[in-house]
N, CA, C and O atoms as a GROMACS GRO file, in nm:
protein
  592
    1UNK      N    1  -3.633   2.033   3.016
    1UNK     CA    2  -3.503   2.011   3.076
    1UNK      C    3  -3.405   2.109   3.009
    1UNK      O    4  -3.403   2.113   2.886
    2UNK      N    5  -3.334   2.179   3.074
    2UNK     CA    6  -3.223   2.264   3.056
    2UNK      C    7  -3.130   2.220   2.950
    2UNK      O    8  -3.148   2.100   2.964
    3UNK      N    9  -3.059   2.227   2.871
    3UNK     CA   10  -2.958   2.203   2.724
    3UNK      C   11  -2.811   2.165   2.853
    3UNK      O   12  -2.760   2.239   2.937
    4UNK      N   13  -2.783   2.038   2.821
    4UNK     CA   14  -2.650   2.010   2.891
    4UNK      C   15  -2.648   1.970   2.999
    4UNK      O   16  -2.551   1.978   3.075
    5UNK      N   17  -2.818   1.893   3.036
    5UNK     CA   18  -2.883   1.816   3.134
    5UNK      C   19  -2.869   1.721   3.085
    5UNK      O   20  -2.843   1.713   2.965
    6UNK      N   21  -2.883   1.594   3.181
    6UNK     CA   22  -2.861   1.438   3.113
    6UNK      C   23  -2.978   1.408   3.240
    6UNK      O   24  -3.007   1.479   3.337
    7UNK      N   25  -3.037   1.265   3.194
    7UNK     CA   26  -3.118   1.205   3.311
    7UNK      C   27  -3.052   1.058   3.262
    7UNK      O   28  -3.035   1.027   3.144
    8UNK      N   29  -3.015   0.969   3.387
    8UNK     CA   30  -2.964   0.871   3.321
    8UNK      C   31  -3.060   0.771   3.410
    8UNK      O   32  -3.116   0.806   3.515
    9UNK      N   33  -3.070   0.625   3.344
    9UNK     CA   34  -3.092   0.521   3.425
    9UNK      C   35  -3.001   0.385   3.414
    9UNK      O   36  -2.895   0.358   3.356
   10UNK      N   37  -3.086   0.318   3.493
   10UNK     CA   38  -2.980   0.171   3.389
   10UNK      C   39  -3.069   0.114   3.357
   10UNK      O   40  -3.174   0.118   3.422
   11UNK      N   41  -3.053   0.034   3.230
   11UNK     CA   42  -3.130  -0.014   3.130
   11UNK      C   43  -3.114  -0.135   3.144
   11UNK      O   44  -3.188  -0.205   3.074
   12UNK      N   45  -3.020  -0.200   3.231
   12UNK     CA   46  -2.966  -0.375   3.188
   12UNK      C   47  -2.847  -0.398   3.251
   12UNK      O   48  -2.745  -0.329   3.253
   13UNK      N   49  -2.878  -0.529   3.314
   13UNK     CA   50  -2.697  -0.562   3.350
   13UNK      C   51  -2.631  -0.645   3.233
   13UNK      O   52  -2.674  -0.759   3.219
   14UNK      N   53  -2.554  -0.612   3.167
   14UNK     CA   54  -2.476  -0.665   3.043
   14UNK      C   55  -2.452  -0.849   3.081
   14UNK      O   56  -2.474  -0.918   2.982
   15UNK      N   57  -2.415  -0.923   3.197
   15UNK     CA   58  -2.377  -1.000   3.200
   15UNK      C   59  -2.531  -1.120   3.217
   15UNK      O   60  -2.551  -1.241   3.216
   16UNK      N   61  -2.570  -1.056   3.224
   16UNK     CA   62  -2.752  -1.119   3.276
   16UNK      C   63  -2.788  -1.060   3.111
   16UNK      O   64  -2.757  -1.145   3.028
   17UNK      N   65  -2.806  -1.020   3.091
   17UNK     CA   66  -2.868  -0.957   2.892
   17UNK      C   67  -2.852  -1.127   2.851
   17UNK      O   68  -2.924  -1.227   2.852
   18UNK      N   69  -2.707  -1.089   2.813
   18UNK     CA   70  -2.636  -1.210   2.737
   18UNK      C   71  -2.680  -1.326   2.740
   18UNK      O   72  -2.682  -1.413   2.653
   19UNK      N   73  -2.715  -1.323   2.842
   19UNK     CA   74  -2.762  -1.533   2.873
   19UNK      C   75  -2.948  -1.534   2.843
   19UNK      O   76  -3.030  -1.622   2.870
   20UNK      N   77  -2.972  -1.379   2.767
   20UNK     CA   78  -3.089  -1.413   2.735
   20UNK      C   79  -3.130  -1.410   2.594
   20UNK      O   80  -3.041  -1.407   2.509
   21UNK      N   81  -3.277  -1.409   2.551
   21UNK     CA   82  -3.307  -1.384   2.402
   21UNK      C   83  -3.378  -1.218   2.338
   21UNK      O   84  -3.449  -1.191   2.242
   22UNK      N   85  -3.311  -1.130   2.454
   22UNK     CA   86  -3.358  -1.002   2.452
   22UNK      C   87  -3.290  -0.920   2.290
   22UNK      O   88  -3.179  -0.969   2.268
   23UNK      N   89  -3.309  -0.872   2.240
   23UNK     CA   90  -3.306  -0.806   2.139
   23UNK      C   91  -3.178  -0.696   2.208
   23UNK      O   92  -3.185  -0.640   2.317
   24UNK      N   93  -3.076  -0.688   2.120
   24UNK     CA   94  -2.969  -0.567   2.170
   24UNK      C   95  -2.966  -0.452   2.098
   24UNK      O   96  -2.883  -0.361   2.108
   25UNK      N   97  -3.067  -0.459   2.018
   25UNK     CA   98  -3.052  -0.316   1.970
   25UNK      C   99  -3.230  -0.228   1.955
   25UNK      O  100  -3.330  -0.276   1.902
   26UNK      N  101  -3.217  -0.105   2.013
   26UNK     CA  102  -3.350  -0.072   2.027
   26UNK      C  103  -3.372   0.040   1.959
   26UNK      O  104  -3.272   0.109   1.940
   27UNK      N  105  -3.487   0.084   1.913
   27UNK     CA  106  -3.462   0.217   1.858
   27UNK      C  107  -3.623   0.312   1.945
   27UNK      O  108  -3.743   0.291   1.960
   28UNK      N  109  -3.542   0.397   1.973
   28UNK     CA  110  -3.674   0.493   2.085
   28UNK      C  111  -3.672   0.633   2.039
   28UNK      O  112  -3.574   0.704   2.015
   29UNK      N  113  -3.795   0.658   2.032
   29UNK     CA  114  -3.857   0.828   2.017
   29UNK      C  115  -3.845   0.922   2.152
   29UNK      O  116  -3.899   0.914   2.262
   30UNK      N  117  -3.788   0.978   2.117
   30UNK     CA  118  -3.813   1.091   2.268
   30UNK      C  119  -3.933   1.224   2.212
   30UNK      O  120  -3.908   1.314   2.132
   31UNK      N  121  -4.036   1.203   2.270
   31UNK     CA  122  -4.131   1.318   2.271
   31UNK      C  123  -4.119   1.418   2.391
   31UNK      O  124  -4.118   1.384   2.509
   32UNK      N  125  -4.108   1.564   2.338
   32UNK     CA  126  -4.101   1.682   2.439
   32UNK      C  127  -4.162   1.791   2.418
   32UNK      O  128  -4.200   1.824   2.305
   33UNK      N  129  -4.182   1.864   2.525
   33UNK     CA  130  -4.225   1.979   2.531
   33UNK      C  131  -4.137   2.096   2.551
   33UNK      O  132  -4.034   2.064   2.610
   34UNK      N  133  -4.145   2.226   2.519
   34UNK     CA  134  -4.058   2.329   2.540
   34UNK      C  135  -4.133   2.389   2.645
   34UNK      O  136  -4.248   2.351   2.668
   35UNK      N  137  -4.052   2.520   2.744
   35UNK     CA  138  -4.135   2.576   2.868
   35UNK      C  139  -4.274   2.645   2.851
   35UNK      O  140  -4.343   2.713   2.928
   36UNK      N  141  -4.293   2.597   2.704
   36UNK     CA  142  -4.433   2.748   2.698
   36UNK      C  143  -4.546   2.604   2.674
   36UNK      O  144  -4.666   2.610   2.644
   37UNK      N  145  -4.456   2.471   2.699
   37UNK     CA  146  -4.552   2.342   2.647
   37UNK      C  147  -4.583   2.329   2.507
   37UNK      O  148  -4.686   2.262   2.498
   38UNK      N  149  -4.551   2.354   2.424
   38UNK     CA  150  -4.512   2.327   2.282
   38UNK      C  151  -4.463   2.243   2.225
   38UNK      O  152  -4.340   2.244   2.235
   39UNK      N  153  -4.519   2.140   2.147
   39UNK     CA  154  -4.441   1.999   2.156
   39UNK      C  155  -4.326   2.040   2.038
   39UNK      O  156  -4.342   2.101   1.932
   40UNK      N  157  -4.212   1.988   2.095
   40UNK     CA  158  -4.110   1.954   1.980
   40UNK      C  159  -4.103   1.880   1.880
   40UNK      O  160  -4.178   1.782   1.881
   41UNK      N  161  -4.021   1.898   1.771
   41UNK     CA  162  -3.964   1.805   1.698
   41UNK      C  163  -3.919   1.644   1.758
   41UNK      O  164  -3.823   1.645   1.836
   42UNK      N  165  -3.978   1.515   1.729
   42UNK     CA  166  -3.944   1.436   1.784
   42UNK      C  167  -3.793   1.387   1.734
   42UNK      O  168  -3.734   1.394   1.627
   43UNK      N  169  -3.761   1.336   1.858
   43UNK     CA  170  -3.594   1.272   1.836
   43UNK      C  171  -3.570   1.122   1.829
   43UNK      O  172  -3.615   1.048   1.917
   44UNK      N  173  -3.518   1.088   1.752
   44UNK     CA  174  -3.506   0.940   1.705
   44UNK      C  175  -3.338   0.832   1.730
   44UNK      O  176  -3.239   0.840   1.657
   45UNK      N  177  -3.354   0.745   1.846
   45UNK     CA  178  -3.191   0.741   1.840
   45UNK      C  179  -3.210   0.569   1.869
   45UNK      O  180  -3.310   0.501   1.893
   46UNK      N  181  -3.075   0.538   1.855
   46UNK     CA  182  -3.054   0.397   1.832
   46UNK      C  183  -3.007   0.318   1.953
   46UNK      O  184  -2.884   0.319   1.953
   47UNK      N  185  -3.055   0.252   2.053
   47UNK     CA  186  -3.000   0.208   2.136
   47UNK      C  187  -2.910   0.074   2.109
   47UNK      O  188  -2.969  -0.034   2.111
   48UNK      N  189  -2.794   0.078   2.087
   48UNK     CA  190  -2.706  -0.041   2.032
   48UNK      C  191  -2.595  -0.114   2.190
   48UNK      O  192  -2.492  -0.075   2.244
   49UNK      N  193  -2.717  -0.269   2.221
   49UNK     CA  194  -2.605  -0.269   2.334
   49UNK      C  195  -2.516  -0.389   2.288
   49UNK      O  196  -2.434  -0.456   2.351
   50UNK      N  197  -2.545  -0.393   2.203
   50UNK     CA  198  -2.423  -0.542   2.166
   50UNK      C  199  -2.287  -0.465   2.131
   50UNK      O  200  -2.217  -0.565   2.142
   51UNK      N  201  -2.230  -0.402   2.110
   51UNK     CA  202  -2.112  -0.338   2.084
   51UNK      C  203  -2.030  -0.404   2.166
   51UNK      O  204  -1.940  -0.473   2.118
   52UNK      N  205  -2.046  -0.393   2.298
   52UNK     CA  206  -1.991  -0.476   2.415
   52UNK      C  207  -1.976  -0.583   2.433
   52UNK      O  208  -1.908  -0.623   2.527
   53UNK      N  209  -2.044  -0.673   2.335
   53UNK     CA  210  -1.987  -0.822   2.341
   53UNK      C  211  -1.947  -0.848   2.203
   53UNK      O  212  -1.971  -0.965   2.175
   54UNK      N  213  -1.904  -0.796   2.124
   54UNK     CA  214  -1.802  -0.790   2.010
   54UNK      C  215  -1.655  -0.764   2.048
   54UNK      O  216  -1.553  -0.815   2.001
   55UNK      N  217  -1.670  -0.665   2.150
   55UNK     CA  218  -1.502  -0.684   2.201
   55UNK      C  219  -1.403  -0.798   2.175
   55UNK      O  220  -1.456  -0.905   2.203
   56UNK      N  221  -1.281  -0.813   2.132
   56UNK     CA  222  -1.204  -0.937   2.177
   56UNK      C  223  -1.159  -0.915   2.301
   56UNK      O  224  -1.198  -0.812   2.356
   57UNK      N  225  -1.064  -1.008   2.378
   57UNK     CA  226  -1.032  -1.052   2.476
   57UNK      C  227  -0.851  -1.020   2.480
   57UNK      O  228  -0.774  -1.103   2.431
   58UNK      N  229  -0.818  -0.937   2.523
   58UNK     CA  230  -0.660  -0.896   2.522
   58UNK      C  231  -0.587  -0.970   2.624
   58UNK      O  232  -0.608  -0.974   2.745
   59UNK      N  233  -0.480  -1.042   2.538
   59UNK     CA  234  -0.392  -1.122   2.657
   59UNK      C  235  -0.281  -1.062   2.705
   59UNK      O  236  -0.221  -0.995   2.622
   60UNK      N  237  -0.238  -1.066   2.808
   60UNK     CA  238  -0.105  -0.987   2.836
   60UNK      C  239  -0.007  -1.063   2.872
   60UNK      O  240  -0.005  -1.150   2.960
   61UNK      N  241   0.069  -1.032   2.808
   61UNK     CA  242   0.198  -1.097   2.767
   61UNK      C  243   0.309  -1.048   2.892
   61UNK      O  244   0.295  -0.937   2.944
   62UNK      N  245   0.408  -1.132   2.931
   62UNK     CA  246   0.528  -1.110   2.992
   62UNK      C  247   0.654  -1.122   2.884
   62UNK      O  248   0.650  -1.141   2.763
   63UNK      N  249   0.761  -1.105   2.970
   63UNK     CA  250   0.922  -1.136   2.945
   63UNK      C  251   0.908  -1.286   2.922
   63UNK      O  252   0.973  -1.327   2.826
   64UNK      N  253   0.829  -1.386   2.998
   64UNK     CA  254   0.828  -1.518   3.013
   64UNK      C  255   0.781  -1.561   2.875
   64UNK      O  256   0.855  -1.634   2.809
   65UNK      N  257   0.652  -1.518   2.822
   65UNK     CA  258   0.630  -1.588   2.757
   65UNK      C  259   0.725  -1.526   2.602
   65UNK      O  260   0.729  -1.604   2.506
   66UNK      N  261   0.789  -1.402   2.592
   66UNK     CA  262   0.887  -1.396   2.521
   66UNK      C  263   1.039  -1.503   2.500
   66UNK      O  264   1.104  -1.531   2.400
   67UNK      N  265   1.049  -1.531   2.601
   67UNK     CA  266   1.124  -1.647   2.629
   67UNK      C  267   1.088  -1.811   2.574
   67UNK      O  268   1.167  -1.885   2.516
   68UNK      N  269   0.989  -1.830   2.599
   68UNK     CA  270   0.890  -1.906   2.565
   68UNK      C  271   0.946  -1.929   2.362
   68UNK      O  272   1.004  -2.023   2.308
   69UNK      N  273   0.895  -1.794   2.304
   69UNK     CA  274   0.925  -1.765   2.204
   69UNK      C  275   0.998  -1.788   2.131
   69UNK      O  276   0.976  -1.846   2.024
   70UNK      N  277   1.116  -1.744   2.175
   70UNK     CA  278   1.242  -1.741   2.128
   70UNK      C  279   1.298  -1.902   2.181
   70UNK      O  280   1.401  -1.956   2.141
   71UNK      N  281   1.229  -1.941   2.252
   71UNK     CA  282   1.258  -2.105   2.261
   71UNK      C  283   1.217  -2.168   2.152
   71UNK      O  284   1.300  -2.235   2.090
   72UNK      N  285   1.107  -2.163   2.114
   72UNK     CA  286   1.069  -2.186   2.024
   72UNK      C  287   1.111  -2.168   1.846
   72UNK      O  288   1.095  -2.232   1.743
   73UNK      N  289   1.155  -2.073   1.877
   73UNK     CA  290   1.246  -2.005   1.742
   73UNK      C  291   1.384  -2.060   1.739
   73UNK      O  292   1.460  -2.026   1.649
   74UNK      N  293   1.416  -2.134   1.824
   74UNK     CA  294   1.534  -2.162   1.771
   74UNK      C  295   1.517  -2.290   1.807
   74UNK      O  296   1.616  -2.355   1.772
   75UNK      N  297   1.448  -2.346   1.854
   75UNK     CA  298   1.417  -2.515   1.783
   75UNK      C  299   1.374  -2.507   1.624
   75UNK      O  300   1.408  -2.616   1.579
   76UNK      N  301   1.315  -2.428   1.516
   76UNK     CA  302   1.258  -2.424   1.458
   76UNK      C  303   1.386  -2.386   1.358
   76UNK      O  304   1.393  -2.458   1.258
   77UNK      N  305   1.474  -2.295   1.368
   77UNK     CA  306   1.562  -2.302   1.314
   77UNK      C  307   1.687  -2.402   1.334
   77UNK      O  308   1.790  -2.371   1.274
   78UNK      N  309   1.688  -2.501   1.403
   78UNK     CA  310   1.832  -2.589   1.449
   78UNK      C  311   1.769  -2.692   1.334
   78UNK      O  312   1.844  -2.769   1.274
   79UNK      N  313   1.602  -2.689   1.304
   79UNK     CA  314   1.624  -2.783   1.208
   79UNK      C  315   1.606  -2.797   1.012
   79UNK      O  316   1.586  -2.886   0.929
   80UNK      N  317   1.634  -2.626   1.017
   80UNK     CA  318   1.695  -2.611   0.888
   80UNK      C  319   1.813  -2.692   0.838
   80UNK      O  320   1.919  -2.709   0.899
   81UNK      N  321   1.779  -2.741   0.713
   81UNK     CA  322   1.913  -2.785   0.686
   81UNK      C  323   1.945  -2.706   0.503
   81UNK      O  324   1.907  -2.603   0.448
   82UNK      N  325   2.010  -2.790   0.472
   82UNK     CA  326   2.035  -2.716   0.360
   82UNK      C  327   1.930  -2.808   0.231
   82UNK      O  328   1.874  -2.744   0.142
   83UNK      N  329   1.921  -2.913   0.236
   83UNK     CA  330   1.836  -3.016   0.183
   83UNK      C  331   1.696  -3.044   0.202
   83UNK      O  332   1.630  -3.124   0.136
   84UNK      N  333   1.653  -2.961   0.307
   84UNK     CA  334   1.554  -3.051   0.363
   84UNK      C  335   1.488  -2.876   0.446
   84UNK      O  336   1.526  -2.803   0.538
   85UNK      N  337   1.389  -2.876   0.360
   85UNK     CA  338   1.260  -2.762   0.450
   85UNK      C  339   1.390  -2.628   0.520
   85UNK      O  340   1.365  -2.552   0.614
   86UNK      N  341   1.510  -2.631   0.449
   86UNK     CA  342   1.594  -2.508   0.423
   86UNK      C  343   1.581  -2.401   0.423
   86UNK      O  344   1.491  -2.369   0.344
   87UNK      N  345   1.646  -2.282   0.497
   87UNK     CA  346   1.657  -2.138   0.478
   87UNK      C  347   1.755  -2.111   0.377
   87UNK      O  348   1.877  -2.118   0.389
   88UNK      N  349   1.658  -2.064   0.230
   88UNK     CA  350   1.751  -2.035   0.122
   88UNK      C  351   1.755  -1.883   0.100
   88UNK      O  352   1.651  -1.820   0.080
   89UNK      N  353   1.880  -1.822   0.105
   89UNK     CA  354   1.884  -1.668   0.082
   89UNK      C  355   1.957  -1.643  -0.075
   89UNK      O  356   2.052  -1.709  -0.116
   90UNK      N  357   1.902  -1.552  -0.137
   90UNK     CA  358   1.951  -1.518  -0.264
   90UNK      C  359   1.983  -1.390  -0.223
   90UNK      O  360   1.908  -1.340  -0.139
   91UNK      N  361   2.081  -1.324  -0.263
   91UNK     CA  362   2.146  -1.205  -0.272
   91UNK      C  363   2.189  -1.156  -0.402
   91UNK      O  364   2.230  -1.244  -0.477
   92UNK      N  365   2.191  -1.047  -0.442
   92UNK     CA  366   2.323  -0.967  -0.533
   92UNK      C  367   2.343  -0.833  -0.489
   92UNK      O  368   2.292  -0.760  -0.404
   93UNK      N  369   2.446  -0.823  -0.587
   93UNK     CA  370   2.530  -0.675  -0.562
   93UNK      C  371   2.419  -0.629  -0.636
   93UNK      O  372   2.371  -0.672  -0.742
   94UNK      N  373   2.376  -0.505  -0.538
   94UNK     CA  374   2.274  -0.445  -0.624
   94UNK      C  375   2.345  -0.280  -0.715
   94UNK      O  376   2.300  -0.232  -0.819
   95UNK      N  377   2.442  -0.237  -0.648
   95UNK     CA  378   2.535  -0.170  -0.756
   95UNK      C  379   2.568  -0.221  -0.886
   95UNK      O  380   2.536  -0.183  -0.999
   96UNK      N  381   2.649  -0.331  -0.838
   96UNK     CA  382   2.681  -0.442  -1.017
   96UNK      C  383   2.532  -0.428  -1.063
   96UNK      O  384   2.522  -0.342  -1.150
   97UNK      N  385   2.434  -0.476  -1.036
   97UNK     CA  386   2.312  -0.498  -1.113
   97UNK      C  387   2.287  -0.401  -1.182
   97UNK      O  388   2.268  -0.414  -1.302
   98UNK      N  389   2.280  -0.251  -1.107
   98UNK     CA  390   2.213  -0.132  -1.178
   98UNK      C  391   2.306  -0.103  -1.255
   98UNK      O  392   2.274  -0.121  -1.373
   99UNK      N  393   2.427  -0.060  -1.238
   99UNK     CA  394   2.530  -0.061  -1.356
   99UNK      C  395   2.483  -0.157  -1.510
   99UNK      O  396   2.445  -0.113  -1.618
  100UNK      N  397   2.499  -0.265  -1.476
  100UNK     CA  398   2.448  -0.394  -1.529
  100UNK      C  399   2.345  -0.315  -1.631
  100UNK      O  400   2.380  -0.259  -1.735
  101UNK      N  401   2.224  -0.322  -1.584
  101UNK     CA  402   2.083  -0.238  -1.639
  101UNK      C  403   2.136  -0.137  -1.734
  101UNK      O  404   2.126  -0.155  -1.855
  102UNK      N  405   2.205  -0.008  -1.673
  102UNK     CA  406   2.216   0.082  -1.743
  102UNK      C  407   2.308   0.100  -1.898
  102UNK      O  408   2.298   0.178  -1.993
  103UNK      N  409   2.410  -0.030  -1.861
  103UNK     CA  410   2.516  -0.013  -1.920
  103UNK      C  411   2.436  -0.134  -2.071
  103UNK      O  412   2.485  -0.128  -2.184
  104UNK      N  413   2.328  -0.220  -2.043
  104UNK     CA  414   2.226  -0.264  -2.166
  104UNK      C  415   2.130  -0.153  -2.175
  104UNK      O  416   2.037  -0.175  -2.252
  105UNK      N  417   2.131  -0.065  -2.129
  105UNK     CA  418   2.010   0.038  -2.146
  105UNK      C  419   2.116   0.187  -2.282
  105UNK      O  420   2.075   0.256  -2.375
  106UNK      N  421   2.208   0.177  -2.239
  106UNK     CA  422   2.333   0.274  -2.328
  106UNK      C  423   2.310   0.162  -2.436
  106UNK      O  424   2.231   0.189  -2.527
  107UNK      N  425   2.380   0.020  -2.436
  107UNK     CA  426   2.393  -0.048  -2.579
  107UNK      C  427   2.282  -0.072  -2.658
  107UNK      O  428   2.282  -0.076  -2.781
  108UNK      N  429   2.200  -0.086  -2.593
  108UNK     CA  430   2.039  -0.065  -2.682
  108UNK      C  431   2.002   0.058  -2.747
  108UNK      O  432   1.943   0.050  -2.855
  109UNK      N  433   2.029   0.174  -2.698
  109UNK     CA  434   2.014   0.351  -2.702
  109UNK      C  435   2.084   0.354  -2.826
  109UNK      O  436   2.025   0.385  -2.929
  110UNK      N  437   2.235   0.318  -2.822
  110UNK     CA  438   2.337   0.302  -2.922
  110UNK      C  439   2.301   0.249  -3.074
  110UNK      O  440   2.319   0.298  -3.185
  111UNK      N  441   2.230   0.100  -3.017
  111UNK     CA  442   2.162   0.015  -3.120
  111UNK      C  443   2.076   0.106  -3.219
  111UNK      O  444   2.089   0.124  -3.340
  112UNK      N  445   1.991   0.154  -3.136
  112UNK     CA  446   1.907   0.235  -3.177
  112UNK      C  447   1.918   0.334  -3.274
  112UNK      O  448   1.842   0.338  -3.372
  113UNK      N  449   2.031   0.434  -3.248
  113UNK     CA  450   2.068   0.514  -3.303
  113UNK      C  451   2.137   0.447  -3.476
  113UNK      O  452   2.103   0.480  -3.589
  114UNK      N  453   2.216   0.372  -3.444
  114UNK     CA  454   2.279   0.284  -3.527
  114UNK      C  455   2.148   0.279  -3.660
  114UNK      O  456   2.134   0.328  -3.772
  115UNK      N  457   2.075   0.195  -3.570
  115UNK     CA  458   1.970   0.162  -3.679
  115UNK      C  459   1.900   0.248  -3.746
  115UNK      O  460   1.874   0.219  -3.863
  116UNK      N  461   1.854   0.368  -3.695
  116UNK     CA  462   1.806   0.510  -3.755
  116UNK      C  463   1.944   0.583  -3.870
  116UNK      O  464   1.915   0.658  -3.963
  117UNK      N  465   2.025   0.560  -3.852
  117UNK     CA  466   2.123   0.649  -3.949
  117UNK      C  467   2.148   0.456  -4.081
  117UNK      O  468   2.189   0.465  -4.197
  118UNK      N  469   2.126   0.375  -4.043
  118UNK     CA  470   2.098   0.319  -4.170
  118UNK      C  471   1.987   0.326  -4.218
  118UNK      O  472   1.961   0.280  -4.329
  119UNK      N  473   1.910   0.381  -4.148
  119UNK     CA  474   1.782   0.379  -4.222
  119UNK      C  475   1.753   0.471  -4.314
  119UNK      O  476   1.689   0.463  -4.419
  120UNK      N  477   1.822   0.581  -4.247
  120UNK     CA  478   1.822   0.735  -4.358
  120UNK      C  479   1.939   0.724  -4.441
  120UNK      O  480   1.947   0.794  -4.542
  121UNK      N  481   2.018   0.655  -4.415
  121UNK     CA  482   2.119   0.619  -4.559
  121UNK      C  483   2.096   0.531  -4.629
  121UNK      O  484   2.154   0.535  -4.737
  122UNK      N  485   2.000   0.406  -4.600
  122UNK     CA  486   1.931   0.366  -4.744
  122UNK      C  487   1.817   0.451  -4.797
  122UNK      O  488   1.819   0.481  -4.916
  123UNK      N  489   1.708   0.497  -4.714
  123UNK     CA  490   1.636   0.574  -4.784
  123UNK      C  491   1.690   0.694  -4.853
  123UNK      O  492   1.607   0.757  -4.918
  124UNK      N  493   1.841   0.750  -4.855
  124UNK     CA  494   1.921   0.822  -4.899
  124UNK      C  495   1.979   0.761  -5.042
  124UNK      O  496   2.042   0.821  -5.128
  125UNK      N  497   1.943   0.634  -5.040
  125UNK     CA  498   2.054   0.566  -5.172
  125UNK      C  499   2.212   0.545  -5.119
  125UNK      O  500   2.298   0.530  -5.206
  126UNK      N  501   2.250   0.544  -4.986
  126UNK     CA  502   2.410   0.592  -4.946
  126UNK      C  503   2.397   0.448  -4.935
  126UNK      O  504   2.305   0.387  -4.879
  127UNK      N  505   2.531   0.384  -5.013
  127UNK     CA  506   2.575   0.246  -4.971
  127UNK      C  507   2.612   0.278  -4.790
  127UNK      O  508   2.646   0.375  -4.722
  128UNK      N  509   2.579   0.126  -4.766
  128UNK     CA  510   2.672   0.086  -4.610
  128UNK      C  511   2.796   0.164  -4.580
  128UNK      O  512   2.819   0.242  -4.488
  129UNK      N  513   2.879   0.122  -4.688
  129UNK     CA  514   3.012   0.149  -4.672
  129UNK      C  515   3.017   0.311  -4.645
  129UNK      O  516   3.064   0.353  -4.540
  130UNK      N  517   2.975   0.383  -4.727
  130UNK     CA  518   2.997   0.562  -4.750
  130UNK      C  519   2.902   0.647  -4.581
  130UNK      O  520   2.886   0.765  -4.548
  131UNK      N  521   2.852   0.488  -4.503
  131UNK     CA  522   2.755   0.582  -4.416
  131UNK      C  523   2.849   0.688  -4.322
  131UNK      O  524   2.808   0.803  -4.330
  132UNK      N  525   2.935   0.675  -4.258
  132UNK     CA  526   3.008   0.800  -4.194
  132UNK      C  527   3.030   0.901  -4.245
  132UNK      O  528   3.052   1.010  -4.191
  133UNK      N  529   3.024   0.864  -4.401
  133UNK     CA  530   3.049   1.008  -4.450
  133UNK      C  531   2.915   1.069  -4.483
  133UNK      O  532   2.910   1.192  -4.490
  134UNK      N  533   2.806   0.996  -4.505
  134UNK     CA  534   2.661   1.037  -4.500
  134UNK      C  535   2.656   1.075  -4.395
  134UNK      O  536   2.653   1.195  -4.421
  135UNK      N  537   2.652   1.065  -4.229
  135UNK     CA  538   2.683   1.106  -4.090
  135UNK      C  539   2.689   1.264  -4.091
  135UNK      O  540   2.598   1.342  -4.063
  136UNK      N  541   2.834   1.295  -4.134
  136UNK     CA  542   2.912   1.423  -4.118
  136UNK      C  543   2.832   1.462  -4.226
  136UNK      O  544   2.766   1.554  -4.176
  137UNK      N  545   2.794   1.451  -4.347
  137UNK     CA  546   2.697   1.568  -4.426
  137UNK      C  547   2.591   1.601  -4.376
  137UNK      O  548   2.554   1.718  -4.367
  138UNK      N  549   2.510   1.474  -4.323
  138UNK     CA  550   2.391   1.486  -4.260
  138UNK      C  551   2.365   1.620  -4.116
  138UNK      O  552   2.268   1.689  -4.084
  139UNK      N  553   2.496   1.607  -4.066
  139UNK     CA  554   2.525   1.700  -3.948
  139UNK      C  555   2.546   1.832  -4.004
  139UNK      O  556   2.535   1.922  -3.921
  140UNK      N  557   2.575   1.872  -4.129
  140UNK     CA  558   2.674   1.977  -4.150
  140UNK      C  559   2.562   2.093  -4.220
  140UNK      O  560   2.496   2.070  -4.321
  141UNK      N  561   2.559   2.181  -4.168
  141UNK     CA  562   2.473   2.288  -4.220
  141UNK      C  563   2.409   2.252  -4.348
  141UNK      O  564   2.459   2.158  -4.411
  142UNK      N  565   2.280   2.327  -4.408
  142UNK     CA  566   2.277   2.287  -4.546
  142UNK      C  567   2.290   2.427  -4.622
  142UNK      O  568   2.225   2.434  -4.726
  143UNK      N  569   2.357   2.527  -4.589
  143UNK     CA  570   2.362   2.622  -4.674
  143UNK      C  571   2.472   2.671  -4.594
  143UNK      O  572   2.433   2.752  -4.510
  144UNK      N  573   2.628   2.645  -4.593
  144UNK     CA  574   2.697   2.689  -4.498
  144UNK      C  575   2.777   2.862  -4.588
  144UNK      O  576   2.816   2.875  -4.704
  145UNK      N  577   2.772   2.965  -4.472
  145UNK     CA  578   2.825   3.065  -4.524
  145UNK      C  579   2.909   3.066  -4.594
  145UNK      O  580   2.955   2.955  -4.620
  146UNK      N  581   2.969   3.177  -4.656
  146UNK     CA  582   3.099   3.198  -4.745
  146UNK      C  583   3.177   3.232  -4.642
  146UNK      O  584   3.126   3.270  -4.536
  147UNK      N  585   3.300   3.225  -4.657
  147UNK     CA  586   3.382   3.291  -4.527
  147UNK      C  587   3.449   3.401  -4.576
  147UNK      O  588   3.504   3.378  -4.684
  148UNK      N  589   3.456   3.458  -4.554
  148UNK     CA  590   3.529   3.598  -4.632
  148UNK      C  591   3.644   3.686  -4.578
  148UNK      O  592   3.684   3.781  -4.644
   0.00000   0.00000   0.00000
């Protein structure tokens, strides 16, 4: 057979299969010859007919039964109350919040710092009291030029 030939048959009526105990999936060899009669490579393929009754079943919907819906949705909400099986909403300013965040994220940073320059002014011997002025030495060149 020519390349881009098909031979087809029918194998089964799908609705008659179903109501039986036939096996839906088959697997068949195709044996061939080439024009000089040379047998081929055999071909091996899967006949799978159940695919077709795995389908679901699609319903189609109108405007009506949207209606329907929304009938429904608002019986369902008329009997929210505030006590009783309630729609509770929490909100915030989510600006205030992040401000909020950042502005404990600076006083902690601060903290931080704080705590590192007492730390090098006791391991310095610098009383509490003298630490600002431990600060400004600590900052200040350690071999500052002559000015001339």
């Amino acid at each position: 057979m020519p390349p881009g030939r098909r031979i087809e048959a029918l194998f089964d009526l799908s609705h008659e299969r179903f109501k039986t105990d036939l096996p839906m999936k088959y697997r068949v060899r195709v044996d061939s010859e080439d024009a000089a009669g040379r047998a081929q490579e055999p071909l091996e393929y899967v006949l799978d007919l159940g695919f077709r009754y795995s389908l679901g079943r699609i319903e189609v919907k109108n405007i009506h039964h949207v209606a329907k819906s929304m009938k429904e949705i608002e019986s369902a909400v008329k009997k929210w109350t505030a006590h009783y099986n309630g729609l509770r909403v929490w909100v915030r300013d989510e600006d205030a919040y992040t401000a909020a965040e950042a502005k404990d994220f600076q006083d902690w940073k601060a903290q931080e710092e704080l705590n590192d320059k007492i730390a090098r002014a006791q391991a310095a011997g610098v009383p509490l009291s003298e630490l600002d002025d431990f600060e400004r030495e600590a900052d200040s060149p350690e071999d500052p030029e002559p000015s001339q």
